[in-house]
Each structure stands twice: as structure tokens, then as C-alpha cells.
N, C-alpha and C positions, 0 to 999 in steps of 0.2 A: 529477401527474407521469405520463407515459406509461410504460407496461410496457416496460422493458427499458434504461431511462436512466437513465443513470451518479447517483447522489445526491452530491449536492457540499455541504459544510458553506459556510455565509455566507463570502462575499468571496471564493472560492477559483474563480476563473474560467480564468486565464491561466496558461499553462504546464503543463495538467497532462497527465498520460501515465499510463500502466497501469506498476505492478512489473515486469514480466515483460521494459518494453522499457528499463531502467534496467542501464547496463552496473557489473559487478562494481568495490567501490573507492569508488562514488559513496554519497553521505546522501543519503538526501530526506524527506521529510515525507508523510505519509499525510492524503491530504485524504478519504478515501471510499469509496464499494464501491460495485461496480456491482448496482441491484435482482435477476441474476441471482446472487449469492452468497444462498444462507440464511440466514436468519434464527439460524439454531442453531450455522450455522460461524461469522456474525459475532458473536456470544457468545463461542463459543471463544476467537475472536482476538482479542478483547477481555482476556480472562482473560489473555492474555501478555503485556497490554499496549498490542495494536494498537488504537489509538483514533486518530481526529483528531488532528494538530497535532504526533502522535508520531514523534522522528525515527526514521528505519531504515538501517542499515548492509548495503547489499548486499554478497556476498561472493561471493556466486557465481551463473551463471548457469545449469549444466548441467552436472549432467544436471537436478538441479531448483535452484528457485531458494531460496536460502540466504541468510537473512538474520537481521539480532540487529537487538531491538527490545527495551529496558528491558532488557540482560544477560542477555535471551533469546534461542539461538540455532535457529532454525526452518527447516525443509527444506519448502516449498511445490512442489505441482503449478504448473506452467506456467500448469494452465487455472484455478487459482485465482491464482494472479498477474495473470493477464491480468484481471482483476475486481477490483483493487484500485488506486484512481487517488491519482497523489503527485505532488509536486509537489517544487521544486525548493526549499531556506532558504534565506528573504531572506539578502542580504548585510548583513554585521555594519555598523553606523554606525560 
């Protein structure tokens, strides 16, 4: 994989968009991080919960971005939002 491109988990091709451009209100599903997040913040965010496949409850957009993931409620910088790619939940059958 080239330096600086987005890591996507299997299947997760279409629809996907950064946190940071997901307006307040909406779920989505965390498919990934971009190679520029660390290695030791994606630990972190792991530890709250933030994994693959996890859904996320946006809440707010600004002044940071605010969001609960596992009954965890977290306050992200913009520019680490923008480094984390999600995706939309399938619709229910």
C-alpha cells in the first residue's frame, strides 16, 4: 500500500467518507484510518472501543467533533476526524 492511503478493512469500498464530513445526528460505522493517524492514537482509540465495523453516534460537529462509540463519549480534533473513514449501516432487511 502506498504511503499515505486510507486502510480499508475487506469489502468496505463504496460510500465511504472521513468523520469529520458526517453531519451531527447521523450513525455510521467505522470502516478505517488513514496510514497518517499513529500507530499509538489507533491503540487509544481502539481502547474506547473504536474498531472496524463499530457503530458511532455523531453529536456534534464544532467546535470539535463529538461523538459516543461503545457508551463512550469522545471529543476529537477535526484533523484526527478527518483520518478516520466510515461508512454508512446497511439498511435493516
Amino acid at each position: 500500500m502506498a504511503p499515505g492511503t486510507p486502510r480499508r478493512t475487506g469489502g468496505m469500498s463504496a460510500n465511504l467518507r472521513t468523520l469529520d464530513a458526517v453531519p451531527p445526528g447521523c450513525t455510521v460505522l467505522l470502516a478505517g484510518a488513514h496510514d497518517a493517524l499513529a500507530p499509538d492514537f489507533r491503540e487509544q482509540l481502539a481502547a474506547y472501543g473504536f474498531v472496524p465495523g463499530r457503530a458511532i453516534d455523531v453529536v456534534a460537529q464544532r467546535p470539535m467533533t463529538v461523538v459516543v462509540c461503545d457508551h463512550v463519549e469522545l471529543a476529537l480534533e477535526t484533523s484526527v476526524a478527518r483520518l478516520l473513514l466510515v461508512r454508512e449501516p446497511a439498511a435493516a432487511a
